[in-house]
PDB file of N, CA, C and O in Angstrom:
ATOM      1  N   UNK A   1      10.837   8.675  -3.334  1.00  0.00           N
ATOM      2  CA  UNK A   1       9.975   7.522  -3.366  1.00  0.00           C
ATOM      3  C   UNK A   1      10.658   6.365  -2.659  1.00  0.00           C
ATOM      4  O   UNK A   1      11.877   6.251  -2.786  1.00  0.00           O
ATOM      5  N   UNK A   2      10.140   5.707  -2.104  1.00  0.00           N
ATOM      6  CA  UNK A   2      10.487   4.300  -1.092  1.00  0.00           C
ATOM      7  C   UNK A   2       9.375   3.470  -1.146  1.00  0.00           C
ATOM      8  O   UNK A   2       8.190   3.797  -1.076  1.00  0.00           O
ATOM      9  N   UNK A   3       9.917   2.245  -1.289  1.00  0.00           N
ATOM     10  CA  UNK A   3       8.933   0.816  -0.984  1.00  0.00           C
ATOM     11  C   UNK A   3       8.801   0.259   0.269  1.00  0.00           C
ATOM     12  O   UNK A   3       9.570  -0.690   0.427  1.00  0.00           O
ATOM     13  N   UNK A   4       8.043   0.531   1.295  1.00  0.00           N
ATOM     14  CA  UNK A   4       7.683   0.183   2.369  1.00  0.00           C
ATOM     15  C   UNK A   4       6.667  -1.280   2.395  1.00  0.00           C
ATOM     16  O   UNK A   4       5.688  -1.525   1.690  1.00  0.00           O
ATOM     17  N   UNK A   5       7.186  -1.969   3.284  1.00  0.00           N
ATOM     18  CA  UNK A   5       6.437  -2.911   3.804  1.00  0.00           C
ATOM     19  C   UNK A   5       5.258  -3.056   3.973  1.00  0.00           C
ATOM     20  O   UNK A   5       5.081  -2.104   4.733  1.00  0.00           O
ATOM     21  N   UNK A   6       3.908  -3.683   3.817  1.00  0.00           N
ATOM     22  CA  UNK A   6       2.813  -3.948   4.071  1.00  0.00           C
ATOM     23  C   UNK A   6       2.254  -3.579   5.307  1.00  0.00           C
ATOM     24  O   UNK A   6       1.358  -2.775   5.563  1.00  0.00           O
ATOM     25  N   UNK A   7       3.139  -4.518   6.246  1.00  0.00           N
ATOM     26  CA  UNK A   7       3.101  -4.221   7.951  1.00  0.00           C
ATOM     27  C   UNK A   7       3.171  -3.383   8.322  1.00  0.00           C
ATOM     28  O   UNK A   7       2.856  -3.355   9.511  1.00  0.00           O
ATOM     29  N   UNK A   8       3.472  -2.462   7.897  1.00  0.00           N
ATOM     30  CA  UNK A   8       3.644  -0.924   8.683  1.00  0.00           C
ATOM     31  C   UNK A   8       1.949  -0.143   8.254  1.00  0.00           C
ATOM     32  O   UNK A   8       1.812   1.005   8.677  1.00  0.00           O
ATOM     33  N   UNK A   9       0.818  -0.712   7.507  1.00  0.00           N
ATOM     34  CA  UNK A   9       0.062  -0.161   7.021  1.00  0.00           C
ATOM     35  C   UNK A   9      -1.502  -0.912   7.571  1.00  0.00           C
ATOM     36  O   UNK A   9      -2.598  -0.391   7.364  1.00  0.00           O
ATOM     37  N   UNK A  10      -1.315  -2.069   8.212  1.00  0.00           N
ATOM     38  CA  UNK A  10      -2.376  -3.607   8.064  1.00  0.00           C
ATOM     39  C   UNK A  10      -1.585  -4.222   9.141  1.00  0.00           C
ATOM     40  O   UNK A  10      -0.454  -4.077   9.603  1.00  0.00           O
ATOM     41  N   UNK A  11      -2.719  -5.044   9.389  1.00  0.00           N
ATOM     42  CA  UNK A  11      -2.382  -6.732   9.714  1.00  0.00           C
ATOM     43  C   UNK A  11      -2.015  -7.871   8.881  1.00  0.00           C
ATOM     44  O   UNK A  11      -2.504  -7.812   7.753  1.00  0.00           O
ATOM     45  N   UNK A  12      -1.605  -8.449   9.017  1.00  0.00           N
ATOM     46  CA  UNK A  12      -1.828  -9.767   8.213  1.00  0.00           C
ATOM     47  C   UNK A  12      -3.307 -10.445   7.883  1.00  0.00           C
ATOM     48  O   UNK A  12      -3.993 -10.974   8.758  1.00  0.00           O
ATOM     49  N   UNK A  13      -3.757 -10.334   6.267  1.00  0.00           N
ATOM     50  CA  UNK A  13      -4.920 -10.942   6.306  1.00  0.00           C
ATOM     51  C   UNK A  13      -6.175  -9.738   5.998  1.00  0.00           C
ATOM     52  O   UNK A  13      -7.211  -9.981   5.380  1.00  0.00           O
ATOM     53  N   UNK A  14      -5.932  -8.879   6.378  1.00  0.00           N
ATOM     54  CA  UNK A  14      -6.984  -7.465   6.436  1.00  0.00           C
ATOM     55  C   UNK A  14      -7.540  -7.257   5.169  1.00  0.00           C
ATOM     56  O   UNK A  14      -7.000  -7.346   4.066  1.00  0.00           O
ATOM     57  N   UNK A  15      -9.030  -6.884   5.557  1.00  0.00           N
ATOM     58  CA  UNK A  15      -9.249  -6.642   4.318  1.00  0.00           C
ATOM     59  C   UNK A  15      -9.703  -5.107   4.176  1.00  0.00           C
ATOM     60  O   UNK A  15     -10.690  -4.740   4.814  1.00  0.00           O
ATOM     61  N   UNK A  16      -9.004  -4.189   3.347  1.00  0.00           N
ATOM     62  CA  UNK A  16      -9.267  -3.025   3.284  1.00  0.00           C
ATOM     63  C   UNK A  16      -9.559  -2.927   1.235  1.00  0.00           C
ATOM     64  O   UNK A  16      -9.708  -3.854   0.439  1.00  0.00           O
ATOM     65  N   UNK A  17      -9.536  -1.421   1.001  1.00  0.00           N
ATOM     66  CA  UNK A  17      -9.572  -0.572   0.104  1.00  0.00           C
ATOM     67  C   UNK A  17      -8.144   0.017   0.209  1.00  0.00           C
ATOM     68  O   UNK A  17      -7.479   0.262   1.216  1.00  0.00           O
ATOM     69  N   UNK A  18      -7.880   0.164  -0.981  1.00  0.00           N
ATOM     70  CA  UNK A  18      -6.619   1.156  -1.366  1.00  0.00           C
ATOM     71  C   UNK A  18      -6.500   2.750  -0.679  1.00  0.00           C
ATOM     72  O   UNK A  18      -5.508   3.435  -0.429  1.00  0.00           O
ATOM     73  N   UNK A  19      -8.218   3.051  -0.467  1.00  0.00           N
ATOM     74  CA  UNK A  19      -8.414   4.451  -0.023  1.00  0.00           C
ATOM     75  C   UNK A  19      -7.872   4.131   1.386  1.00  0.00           C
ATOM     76  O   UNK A  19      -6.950   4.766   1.899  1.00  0.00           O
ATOM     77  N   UNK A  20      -8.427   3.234   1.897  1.00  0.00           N
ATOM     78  CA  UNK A  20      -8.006   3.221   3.023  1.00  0.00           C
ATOM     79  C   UNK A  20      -6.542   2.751   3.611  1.00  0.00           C
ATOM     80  O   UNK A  20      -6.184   2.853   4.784  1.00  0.00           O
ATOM     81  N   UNK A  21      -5.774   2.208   2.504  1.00  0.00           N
ATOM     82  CA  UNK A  21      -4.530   2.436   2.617  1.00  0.00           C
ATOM     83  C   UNK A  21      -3.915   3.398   2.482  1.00  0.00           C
ATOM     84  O   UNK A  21      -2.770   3.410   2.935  1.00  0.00           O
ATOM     85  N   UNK A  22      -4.422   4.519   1.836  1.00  0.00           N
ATOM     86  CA  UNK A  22      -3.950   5.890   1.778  1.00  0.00           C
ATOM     87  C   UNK A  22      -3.887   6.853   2.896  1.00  0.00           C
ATOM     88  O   UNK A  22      -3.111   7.805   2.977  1.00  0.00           O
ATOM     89  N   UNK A  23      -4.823   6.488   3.781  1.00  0.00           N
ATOM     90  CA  UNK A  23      -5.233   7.117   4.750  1.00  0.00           C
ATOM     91  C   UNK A  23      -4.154   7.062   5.873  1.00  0.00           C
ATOM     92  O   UNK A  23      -3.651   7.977   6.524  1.00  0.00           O
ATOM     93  N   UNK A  24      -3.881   5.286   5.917  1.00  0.00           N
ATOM     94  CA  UNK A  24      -3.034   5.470   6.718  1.00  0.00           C
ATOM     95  C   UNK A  24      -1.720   5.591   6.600  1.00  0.00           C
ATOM     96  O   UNK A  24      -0.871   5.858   7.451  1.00  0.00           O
ATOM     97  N   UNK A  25      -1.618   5.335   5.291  1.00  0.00           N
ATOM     98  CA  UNK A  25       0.188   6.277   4.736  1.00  0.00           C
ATOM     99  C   UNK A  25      -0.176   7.769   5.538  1.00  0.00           C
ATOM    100  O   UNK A  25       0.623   8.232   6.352  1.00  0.00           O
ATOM    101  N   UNK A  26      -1.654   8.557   5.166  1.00  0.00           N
ATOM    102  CA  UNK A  26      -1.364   9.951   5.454  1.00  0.00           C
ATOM    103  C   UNK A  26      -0.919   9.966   6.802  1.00  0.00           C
ATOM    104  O   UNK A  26       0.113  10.582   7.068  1.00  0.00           O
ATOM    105  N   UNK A  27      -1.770   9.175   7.991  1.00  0.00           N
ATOM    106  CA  UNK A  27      -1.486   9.024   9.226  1.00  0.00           C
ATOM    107  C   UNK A  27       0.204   8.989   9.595  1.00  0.00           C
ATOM    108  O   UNK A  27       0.641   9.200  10.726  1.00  0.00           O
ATOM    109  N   UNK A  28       1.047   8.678   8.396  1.00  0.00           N
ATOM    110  CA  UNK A  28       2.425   8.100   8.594  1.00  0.00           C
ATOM    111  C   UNK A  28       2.925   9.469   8.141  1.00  0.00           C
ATOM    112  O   UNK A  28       4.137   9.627   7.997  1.00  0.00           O
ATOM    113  N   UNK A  29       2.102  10.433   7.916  1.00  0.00           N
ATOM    114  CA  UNK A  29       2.683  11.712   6.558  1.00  0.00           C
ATOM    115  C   UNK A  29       3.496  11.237   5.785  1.00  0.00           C
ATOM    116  O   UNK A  29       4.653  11.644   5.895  1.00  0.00           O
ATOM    117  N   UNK A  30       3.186  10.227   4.748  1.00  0.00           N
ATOM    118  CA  UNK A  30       3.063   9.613   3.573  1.00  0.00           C
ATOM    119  C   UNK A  30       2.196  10.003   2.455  1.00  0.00           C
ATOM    120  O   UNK A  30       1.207  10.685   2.724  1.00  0.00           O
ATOM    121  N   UNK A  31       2.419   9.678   1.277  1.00  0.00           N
ATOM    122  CA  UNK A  31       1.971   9.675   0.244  1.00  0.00           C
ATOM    123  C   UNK A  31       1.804   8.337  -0.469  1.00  0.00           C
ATOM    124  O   UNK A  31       2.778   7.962  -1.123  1.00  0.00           O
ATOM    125  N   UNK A  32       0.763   7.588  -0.447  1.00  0.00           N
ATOM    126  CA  UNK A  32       0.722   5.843  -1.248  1.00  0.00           C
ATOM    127  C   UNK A  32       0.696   5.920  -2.223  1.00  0.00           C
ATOM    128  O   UNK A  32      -0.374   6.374  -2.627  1.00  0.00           O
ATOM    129  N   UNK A  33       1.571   5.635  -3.145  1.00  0.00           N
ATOM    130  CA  UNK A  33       0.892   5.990  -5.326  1.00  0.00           C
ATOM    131  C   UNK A  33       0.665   4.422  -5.677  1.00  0.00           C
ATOM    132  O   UNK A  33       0.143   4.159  -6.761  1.00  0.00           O
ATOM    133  N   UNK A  34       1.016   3.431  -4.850  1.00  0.00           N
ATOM    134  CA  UNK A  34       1.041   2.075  -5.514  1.00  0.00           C
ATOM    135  C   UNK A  34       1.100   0.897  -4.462  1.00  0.00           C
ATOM    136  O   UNK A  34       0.986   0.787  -3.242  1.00  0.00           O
ATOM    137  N   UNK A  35       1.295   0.210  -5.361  1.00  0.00           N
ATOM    138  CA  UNK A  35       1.685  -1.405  -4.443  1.00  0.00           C
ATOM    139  C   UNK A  35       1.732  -2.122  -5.389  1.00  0.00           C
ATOM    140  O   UNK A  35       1.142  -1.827  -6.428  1.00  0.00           O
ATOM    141  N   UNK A  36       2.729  -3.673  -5.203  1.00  0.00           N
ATOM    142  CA  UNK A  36       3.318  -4.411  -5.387  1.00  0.00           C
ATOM    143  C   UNK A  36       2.746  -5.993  -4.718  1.00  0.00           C
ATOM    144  O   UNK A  36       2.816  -6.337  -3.538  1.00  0.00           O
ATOM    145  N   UNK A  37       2.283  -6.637  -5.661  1.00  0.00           N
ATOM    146  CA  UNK A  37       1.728  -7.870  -4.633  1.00  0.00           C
ATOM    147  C   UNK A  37       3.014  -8.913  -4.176  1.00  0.00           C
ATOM    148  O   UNK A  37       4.173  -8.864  -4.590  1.00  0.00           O
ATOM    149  N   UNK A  38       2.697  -9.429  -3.645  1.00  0.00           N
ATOM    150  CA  UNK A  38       3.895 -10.825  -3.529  1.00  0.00           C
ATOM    151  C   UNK A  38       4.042 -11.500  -4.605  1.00  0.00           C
ATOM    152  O   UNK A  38       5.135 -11.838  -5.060  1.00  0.00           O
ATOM    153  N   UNK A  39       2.476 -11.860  -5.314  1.00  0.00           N
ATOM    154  CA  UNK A  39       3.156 -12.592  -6.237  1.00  0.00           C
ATOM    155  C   UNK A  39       3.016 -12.253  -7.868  1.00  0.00           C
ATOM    156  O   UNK A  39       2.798 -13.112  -8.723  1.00  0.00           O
ATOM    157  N   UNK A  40       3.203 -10.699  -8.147  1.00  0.00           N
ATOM    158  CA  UNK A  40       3.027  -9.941  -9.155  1.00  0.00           C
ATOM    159  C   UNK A  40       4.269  -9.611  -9.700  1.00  0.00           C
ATOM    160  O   UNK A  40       4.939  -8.706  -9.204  1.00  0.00           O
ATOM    161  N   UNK A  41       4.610 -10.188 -10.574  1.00  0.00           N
ATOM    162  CA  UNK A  41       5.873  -9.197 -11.378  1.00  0.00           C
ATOM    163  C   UNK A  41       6.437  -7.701 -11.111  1.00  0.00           C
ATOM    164  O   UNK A  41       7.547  -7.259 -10.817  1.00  0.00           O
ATOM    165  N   UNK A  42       4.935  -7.017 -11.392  1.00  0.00           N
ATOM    166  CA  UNK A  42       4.869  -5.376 -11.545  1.00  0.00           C
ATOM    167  C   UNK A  42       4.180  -4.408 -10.717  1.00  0.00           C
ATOM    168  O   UNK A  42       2.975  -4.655 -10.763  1.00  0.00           O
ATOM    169  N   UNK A  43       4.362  -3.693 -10.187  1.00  0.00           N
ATOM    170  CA  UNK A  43       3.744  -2.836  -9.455  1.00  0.00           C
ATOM    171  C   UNK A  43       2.366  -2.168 -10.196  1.00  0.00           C
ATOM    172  O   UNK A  43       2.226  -2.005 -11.408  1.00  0.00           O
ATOM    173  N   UNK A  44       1.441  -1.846  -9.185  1.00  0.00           N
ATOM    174  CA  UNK A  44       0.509  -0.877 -10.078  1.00  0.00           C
ATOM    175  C   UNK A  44       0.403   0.427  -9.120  1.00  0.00           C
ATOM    176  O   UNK A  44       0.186   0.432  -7.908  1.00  0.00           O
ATOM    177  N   UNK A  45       0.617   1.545  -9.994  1.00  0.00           N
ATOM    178  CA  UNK A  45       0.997   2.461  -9.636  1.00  0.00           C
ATOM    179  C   UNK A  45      -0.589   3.570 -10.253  1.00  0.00           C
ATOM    180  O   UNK A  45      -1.141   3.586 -11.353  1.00  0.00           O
ATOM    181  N   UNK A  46      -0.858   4.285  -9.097  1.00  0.00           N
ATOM    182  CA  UNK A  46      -2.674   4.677  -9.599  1.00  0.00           C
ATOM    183  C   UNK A  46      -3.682   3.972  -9.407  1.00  0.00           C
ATOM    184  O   UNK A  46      -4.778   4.485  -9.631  1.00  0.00           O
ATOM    185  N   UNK A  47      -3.609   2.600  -8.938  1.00  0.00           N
ATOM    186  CA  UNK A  47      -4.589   1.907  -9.162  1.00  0.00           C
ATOM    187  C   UNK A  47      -5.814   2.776  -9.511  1.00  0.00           C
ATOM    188  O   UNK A  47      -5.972   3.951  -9.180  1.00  0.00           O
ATOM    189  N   UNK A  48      -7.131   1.573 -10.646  1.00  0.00           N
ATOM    190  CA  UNK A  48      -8.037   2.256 -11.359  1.00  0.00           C
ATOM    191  C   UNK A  48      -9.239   2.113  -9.904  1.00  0.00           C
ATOM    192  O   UNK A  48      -9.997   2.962  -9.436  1.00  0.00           O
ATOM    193  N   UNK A  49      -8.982   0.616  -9.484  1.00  0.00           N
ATOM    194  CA  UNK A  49     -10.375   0.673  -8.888  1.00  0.00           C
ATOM    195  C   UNK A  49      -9.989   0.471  -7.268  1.00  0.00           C
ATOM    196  O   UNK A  49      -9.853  -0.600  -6.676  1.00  0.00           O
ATOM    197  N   UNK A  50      -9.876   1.594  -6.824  1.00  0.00           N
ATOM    198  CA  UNK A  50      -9.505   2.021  -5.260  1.00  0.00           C
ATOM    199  C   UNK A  50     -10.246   1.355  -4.577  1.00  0.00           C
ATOM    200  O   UNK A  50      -9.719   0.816  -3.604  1.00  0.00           O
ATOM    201  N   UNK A  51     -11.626   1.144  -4.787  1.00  0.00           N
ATOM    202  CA  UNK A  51     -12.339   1.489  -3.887  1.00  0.00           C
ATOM    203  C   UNK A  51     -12.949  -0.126  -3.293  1.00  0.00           C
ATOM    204  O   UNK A  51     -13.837  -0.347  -2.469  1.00  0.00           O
ATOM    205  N   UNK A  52     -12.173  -0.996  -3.994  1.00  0.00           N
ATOM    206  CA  UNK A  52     -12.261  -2.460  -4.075  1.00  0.00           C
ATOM    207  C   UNK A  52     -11.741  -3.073  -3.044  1.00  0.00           C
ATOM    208  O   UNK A  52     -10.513  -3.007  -2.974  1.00  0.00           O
ATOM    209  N   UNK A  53     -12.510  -3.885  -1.886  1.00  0.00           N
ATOM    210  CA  UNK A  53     -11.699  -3.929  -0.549  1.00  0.00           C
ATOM    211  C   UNK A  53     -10.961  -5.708  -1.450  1.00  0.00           C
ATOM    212  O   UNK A  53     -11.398  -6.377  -2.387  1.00  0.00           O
ATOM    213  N   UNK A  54      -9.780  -5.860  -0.590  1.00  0.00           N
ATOM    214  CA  UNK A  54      -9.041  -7.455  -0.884  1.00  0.00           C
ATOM    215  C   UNK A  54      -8.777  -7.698   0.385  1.00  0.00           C
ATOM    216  O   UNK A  54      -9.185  -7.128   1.397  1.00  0.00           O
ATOM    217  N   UNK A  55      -7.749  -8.983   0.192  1.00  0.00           N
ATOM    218  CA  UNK A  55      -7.286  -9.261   1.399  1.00  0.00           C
ATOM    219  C   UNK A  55      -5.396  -9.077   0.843  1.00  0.00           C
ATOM    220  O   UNK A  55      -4.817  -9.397  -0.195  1.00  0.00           O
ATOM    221  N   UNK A  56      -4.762  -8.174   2.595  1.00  0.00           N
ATOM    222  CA  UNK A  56      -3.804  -7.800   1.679  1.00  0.00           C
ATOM    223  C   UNK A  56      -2.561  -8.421   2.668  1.00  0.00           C
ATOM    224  O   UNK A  56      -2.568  -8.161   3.872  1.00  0.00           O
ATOM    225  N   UNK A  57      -1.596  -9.185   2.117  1.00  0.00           N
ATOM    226  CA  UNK A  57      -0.402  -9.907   2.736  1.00  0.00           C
ATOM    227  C   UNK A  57       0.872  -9.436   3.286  1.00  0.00           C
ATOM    228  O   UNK A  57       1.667  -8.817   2.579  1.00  0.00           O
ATOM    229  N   UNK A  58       1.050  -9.645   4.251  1.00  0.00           N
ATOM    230  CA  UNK A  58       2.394  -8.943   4.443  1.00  0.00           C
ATOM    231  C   UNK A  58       3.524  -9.277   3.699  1.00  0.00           C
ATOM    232  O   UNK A  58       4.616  -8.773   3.961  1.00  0.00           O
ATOM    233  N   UNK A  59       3.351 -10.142   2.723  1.00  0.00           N
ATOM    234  CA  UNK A  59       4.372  -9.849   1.607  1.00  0.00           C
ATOM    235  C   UNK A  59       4.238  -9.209   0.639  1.00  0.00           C
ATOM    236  O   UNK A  59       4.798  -9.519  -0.413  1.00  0.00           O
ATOM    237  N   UNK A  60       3.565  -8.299   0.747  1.00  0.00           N
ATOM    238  CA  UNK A  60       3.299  -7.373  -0.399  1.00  0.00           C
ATOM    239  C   UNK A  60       3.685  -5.584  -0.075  1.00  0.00           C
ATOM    240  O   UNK A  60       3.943  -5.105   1.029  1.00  0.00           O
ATOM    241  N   UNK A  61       3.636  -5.001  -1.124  1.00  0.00           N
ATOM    242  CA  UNK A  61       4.794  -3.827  -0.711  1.00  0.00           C
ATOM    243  C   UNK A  61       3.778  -2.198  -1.096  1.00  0.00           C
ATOM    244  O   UNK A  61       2.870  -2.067  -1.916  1.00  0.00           O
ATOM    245  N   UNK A  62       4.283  -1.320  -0.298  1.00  0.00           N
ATOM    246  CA  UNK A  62       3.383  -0.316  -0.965  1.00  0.00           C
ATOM    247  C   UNK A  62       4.410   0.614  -1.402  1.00  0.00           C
ATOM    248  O   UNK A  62       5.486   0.524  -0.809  1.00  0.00           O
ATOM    249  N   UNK A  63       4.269   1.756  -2.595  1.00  0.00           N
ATOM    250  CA  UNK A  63       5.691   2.270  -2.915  1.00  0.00           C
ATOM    251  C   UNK A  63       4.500   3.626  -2.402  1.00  0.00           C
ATOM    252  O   UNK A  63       3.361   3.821  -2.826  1.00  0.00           O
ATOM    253  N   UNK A  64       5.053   4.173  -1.663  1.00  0.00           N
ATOM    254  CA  UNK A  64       5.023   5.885  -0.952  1.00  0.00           C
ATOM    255  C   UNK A  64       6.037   6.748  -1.686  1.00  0.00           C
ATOM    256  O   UNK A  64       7.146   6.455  -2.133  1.00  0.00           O
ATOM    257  N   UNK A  65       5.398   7.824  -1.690  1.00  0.00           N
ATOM    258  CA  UNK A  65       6.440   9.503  -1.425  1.00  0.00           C
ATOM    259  C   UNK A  65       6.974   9.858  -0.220  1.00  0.00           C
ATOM    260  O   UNK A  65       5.888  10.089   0.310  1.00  0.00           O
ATOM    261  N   UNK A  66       7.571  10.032   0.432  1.00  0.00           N
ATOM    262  CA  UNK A  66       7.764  10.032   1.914  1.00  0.00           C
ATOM    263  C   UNK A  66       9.148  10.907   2.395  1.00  0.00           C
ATOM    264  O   UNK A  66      10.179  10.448   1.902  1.00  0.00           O
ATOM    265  N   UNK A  67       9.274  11.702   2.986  1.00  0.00           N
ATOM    266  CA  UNK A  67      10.402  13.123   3.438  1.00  0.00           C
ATOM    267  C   UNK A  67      11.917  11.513   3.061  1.00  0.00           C
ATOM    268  O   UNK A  67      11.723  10.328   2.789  1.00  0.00           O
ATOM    269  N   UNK A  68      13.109  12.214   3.217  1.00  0.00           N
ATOM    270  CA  UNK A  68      13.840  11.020   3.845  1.00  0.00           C
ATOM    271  C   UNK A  68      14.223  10.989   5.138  1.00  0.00           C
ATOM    272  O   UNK A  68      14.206  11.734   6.118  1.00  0.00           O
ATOM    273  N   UNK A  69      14.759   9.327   4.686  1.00  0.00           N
ATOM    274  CA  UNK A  69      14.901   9.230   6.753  1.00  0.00           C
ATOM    275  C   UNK A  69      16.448   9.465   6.802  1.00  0.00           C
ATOM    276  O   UNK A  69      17.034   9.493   7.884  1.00  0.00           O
TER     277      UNK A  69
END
């Protein structure tokens, strides 16, 4: 497991769905289980409601499954 950067997933500002952050972890052959906002204490890991587009910051983090580097 690794916490990757926002930027590697989005733009700054974008507004997607979680699904569609998944998608492009897969594009990365990644696995997304979570994210981390900038200004959240705690990670949520599963999120319940995927399917909810936001707007998402490049200070915010996504934690992947991912081979190592």
């Amino acid at each position: 497991m690794q916490i990757r950067s926002s930027d590697l997933y989005l733009r700054e500002e974008e507004e997607l769905n979680f699904y569609e952050i998944i998608l492009r972890g897969r594009q990365r052959k990644e696995i997304v289980i979570g994210y981390r906002l900038a200004d959240a204490d705690c990670a949520v890991i599963n999120p319940p409601h995927k399917d909810v587009r936001r707007k998402w910051s490049y200070k915010d983090v996504f934690i992947v499954i991912t081979e190592k580097e």
